[in-house]
N, C-alpha and C positions, 0 to 999 in steps of 0.2 A: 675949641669945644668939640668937632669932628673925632679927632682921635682917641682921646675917650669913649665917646659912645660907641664909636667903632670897636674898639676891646671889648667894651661892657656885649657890643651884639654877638660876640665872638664866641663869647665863652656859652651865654645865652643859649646864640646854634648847634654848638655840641652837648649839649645837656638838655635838649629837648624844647627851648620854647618857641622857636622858632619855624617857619616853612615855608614854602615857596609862594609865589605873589600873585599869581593868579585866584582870578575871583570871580564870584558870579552872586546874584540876588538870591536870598532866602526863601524871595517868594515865589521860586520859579523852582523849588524842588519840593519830595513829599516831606510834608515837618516831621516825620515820625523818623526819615530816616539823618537829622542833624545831630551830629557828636557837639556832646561841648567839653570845652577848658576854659576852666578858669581860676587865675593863678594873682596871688600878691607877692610882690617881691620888694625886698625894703633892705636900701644901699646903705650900710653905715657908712661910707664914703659920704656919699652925701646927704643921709639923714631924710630921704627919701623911699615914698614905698608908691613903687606903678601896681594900678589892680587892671587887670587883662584878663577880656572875656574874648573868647575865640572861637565858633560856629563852625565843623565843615560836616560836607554831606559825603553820608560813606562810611564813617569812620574817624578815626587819627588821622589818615593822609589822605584822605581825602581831598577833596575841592574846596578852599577857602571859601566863607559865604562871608558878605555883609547884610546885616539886618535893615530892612530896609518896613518903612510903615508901611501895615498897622503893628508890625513886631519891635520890639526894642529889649534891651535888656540894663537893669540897675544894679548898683552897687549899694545898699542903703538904702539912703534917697536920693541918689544922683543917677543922672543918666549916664551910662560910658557911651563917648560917640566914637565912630570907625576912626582909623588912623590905620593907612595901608601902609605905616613904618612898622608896624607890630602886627599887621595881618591880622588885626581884633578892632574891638571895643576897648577904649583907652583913657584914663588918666591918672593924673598923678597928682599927688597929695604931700603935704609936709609932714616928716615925722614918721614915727612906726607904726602902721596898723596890724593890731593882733589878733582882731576879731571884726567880723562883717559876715555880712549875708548880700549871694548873688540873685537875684530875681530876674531870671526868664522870661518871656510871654510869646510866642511863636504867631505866626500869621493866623491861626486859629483862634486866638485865644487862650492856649492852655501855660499854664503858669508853673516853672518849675524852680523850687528854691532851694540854693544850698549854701549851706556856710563853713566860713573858712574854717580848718580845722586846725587846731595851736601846732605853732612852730618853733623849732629852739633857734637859741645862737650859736654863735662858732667863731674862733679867732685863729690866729696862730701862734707856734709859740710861741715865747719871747725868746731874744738872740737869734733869732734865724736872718741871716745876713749873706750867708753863702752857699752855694751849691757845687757841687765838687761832677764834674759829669763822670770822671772814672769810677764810681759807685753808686749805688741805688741808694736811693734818697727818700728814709723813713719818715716821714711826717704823723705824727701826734699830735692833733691840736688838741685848743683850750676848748673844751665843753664836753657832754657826756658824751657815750656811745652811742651809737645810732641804735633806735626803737624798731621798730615792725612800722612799714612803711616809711625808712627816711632811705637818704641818700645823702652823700657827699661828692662833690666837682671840686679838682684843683686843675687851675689852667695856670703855665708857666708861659709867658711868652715876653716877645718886644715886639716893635712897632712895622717888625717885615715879615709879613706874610709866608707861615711854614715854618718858621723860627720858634716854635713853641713844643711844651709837651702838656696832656691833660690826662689826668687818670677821674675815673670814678666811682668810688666805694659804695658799695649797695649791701654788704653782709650787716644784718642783724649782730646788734653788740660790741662792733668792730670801733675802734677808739683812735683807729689810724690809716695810713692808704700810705702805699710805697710806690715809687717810681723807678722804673728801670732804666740801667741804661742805656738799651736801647730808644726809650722815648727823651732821652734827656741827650742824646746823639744830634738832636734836633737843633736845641740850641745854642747858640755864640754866644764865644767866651766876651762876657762882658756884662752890661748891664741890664737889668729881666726885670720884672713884676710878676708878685705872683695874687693869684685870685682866688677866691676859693667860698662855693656858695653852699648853702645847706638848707636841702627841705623835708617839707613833709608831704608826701599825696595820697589821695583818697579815691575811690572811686565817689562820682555823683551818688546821693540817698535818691535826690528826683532827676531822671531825667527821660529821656525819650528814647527808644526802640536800641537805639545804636550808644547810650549810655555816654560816658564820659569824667572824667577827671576835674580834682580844686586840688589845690597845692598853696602851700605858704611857703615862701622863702627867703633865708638870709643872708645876704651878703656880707663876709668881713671884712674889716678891714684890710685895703692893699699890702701887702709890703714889698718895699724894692729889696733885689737882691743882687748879688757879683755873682756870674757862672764863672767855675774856673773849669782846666783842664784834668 
């Protein structure tokens, strides 16, 4: 079970959802200056969607916080409680969630709400089985073009560290992403996985001084592949 989640954190980390472990209480800095995110992501691998609320002061990179009472923050009606594996407010649900609302409430009191905003699917072709590294490697997937405010993640890798290539497509309209061969130089010849998530993000409607990000996103389905020469 390790090695999987390990890939799944992987690709995660390069495409933003991820940050460093360090933490401090929420109640110990000014509330006006707490960024937030907060993101659904939902694995058609496993038919799972984690929703992650994440708190820092500062900013994006700032200082991870944990919400700590009288503050807490919901999903709906559920509480997300901390999990310092996700550096958030954490849990996870069965199935796809396509709509919800975050609910905030700072050590003050003040209550800021936002809700997820609709997120597409994404697949990959069909017959994709091989990747050839001596040429760059056009990918087309299944679903529309990306809108204003989406993105695209393909992460190629196996199970040894550096052995991988990821690109990221962010042009508006854009129905494709290519890999070079210099990023596909990366990995051995043999057998890969490839990944490839797709969201949408917004800035927060309510939030506090230092403002913040919601995002939905979708994971498609794996597919194995043969690198060749």
């Amino acid at each position: 079970m390790l090695k999987p989640m390990l890939k799944t954190l992987v690709l995660l980390l390069v495409i933003g959802s991820f940050s460093s472990c360090e933490k401090e209480s929420s109640l110990d800095v000014n509330q006006d200056k707490i960024y937030t995110d907060y993101e659904v992501f939902y694995n058609s691998n496993t038919d799972k969607s984690w929703v992650v609320a994440k708190f820092k002061f500062g900013g994006p990179t700032g200082t991870i916080l944990q919400l700590d009472d009288p503050a807490f923050v919901l999903f709906e009606n559920d509480t997300l409680p901390y999990n310092f594996f996700f550096n958030g407010h954490y849990k996870e649900y069965a199935g796809q969630i396509t709509s919800g609302t975050f609910s905030y409430t700072d050590a003050n009191g003040n209550i800021y709400n936002n809700t997820l905003p609709s997120y597409e699917e994404i697949q990959f072709p069909a017959g994709l089985d091989t990747i050839s590294k001596a040429q760059a490697f056009d990918l087309q997937w299944d679903g529309t073009a990306l809108s204003a405010d989406q993105f695209v993640g393909l992460f190629i890798g196996s199970w040894t560290w550096g052995n991988d290539a990821l690109v990221l497509q962010t042009n508006q309209g854009a129905d494709n992403l290519v890999v070079g061969i210099n990023q596909l130089a990366n990995l051995p010849v043999g057998n890969s996985t490839c990944y490839m998530d797709r969201a949408t993000e917004v800035d927060v409607t309510e939030g506090t001084g230092e403002g913040g990000k919601i995002r939905g996103k979708f994971r498609a389905t794996n597919v194995p592949v043969i690198v060749a020469e």
